[in-house]
SETI-148400 format. One record per residue: residue number from 1; chain; x, y, z of N, C-alpha, C in turn. Coordinates in steps of 0.001 Angstrom, whole numbers, always signed. Example, Ala and Ser with C-alpha at 12.3 -4.5 7.8 and 13.67 -1.06 7.14 Angstrom:
// SETI-148400
1 A +13190 -5690 +7800 +12300 -4500 +7800 +13200 -3300 +7800 .
2 A +12850 -2250 +7080 +13670 -1060 +7140 +12900 +30 +7870 .
END
This chain:
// SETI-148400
1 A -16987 -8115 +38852 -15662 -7981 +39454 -15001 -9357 +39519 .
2 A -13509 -9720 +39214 -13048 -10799 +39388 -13145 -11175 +40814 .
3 A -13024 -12666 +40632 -13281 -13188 +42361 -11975 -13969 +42721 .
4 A -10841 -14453 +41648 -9743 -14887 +42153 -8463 -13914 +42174 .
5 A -7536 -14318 +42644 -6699 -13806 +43009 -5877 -13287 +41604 .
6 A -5923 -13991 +40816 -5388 -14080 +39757 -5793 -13399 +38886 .
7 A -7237 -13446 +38836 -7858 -12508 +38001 -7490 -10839 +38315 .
8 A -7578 -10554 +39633 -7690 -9583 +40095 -6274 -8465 +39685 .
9 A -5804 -9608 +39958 -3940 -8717 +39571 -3782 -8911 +38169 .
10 A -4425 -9670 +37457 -4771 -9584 +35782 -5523 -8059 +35264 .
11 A -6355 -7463 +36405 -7204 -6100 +35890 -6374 -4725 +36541 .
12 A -5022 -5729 +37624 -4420 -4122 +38136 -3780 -3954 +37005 .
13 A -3142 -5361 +36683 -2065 -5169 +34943 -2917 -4439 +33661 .
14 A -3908 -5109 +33755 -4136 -4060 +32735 -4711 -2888 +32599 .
15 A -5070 -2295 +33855 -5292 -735 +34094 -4260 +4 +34097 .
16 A -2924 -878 +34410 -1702 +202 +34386 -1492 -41 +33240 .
17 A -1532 -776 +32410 -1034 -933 +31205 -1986 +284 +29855 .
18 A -3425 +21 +30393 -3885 +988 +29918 -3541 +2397 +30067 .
19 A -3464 +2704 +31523 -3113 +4222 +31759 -1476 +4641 +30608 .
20 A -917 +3564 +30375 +339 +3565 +29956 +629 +4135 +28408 .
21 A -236 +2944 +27654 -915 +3457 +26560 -1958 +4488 +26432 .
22 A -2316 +5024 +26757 -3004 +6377 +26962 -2299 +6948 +26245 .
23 A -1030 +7370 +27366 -21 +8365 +27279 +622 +8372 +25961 .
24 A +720 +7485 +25433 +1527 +6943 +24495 +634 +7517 +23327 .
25 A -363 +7212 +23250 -1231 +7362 +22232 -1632 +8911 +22552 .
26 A -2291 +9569 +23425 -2543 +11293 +23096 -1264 +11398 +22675 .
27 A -157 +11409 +23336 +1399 +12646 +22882 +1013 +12128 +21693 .
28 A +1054 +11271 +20722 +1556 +10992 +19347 +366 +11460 +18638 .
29 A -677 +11937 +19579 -2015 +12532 +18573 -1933 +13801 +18687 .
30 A -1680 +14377 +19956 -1118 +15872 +20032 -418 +16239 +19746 .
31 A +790 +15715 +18980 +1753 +16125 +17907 +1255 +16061 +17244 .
32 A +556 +15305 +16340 +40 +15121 +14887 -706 +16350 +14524 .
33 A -1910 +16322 +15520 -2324 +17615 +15611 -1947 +18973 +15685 .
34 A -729 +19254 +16343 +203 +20330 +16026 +841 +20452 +15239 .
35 A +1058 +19409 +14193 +1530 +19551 +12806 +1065 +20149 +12273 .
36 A -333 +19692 +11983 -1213 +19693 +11088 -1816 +20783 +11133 .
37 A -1750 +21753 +12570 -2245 +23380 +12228 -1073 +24024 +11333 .
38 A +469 +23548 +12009 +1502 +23997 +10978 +1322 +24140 +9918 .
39 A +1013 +23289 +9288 +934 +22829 +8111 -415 +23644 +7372 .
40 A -1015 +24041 +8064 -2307 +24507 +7714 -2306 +25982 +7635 .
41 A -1285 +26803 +9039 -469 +27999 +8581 +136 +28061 +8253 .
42 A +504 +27157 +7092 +2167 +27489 +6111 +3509 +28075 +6869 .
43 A +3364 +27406 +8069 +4649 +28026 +9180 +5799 +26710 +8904 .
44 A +6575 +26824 +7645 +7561 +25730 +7201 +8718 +25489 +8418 .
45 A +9297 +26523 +9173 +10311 +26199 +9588 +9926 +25378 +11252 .
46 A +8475 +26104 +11195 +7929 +24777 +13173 +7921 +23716 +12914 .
47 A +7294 +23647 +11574 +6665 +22056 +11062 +7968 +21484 +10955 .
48 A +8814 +22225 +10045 +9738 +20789 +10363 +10880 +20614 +11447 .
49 A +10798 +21960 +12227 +11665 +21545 +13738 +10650 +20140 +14321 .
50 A +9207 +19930 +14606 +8576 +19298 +15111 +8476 +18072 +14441 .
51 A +9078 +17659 +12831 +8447 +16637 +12328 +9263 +15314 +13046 .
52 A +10435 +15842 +13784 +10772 +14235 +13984 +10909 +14118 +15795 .
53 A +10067 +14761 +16016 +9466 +14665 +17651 +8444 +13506 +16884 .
54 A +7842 +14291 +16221 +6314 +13289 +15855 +6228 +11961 +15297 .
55 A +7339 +11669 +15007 +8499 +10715 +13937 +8508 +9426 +15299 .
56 A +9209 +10580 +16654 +9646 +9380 +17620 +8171 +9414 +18628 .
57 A +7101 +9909 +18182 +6086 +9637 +19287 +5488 +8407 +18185 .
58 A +5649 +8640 +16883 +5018 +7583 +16077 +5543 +5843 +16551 .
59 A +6934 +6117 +16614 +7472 +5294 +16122 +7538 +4203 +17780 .
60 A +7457 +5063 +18591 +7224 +4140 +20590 +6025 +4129 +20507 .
61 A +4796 +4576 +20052 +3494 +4171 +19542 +3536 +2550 +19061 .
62 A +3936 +2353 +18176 +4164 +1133 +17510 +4951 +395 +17846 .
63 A +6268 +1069 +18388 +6989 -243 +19331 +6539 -901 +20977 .
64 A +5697 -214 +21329 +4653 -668 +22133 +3651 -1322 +21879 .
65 A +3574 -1124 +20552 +2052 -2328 +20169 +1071 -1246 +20422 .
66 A +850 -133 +20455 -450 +243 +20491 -1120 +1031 +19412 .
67 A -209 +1147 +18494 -865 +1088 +16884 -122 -181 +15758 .
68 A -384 -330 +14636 +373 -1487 +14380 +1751 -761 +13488 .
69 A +2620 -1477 +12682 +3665 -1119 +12405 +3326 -333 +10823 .
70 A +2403 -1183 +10061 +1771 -2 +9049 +1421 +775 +9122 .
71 A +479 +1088 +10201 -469 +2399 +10567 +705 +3176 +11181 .
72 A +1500 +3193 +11510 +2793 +4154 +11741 +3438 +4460 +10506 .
73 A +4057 +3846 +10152 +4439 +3730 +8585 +3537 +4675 +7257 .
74 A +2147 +4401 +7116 +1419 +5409 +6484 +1402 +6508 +7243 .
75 A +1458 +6824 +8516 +809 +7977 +9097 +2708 +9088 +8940 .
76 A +3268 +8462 +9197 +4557 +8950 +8864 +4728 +9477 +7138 .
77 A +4968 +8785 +6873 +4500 +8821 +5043 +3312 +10076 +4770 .
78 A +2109 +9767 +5125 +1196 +10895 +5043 +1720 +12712 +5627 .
79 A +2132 +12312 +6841 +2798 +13832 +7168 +4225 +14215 +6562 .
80 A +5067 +13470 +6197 +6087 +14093 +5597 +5628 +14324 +3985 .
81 A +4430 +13977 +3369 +3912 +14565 +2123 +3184 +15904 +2208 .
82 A +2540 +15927 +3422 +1992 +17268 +3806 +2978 +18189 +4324 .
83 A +3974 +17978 +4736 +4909 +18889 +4910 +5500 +19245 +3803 .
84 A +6212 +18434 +2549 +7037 +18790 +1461 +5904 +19342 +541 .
85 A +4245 +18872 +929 +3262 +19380 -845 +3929 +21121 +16 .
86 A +3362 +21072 +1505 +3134 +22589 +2001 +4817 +23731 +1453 .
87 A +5806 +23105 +1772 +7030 +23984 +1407 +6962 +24110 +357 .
88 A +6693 +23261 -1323 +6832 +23269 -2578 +5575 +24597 -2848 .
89 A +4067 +24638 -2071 +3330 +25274 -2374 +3707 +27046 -2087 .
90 A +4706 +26881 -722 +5301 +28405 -180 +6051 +28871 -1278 .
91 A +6949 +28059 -1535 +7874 +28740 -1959 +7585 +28994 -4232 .
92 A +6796 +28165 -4327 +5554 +28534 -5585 +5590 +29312 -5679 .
93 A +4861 +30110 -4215 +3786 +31370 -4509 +4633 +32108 -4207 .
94 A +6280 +32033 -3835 +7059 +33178 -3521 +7142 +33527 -4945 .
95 A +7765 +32193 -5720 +8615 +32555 -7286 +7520 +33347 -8249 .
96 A +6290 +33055 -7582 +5348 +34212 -8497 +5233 +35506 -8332 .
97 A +5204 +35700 -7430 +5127 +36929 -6531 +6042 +37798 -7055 .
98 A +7400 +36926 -6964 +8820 +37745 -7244 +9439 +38002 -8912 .
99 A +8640 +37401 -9540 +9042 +37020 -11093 +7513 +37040 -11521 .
100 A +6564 +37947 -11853 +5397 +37451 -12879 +5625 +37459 -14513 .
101 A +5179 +36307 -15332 +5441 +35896 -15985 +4817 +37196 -17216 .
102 A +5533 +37116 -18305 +5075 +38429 -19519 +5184 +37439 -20205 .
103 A +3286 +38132 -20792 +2214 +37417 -21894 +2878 +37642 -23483 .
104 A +2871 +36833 -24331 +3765 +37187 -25617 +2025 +37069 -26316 .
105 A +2539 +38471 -27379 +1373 +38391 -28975 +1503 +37621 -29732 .
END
C-alpha cells in the first residue's frame, strides 16, 4: 500500500481512471460483438443501422488512449469488410435463386 500522501491520491486517480476505461472498452467490445452475430445472421439492415454506433464507440476508445489509433483504424476497416463481403454474399444468393443460369450443348 502507498505510504505518502501523494502516492495515495496517485492510486485513487488511477482506479477511477481505470473504472473509466473499463467502460469505454466493454461498450466498444459489446458492440463489436453484436455486429458480428449480425453479420453471422445475414441480418443486413441491423448491421448496418449499428455500424456507426460501433464506429463512435471505436473511435472515444482511441481518443481516450485506451486502444491505439491503428488498432481502431484496422478494427473499423475489418468490420466494414465484413459487413459489405456479408451484403454482396445476400444479395448473390438472391440473384441465383431468382435467375438460375441455362446450361448450353
Amino acid at each position: 500500500m502507498p505510504q505518502t500522501q501523494s502516492a495515495k491520491k496517485a492510486l485513487r486517480q488511477s482506479e477511477k481512471k481505470r473504472a473509466i476505461n473499463y467502460q469505454y472498452k466493454k461498450k466498444m467490445r459489446d458492440l463489436v460483438k453484436n455486429l458480428r452475430v449480425l453479420i453471422k445472421d445475414r441480418k443486413k439492415d441491423q448491421a448496418e443501422k449499428i455500424l456507426p454506433d460501433v464506429y463512435k464507440a471505436i473511435d472515444k476508445a482511441a481518443k481516450k488512449d485506451i486502444i491505439k489509433k491503428g488498432n481502431a483504424s484496422r478494427k473499423k476497416s475489418r468490420l466494414t469488410i465484413a459487413v459489405n463481403k456479408t451484403l454482396k454474399e445476400k444479395t448473390e444468393t438472391k440473384k441465383e435463386v431468382e435467375k438460375p443460369k441455362k446450361e448450353k450443348k
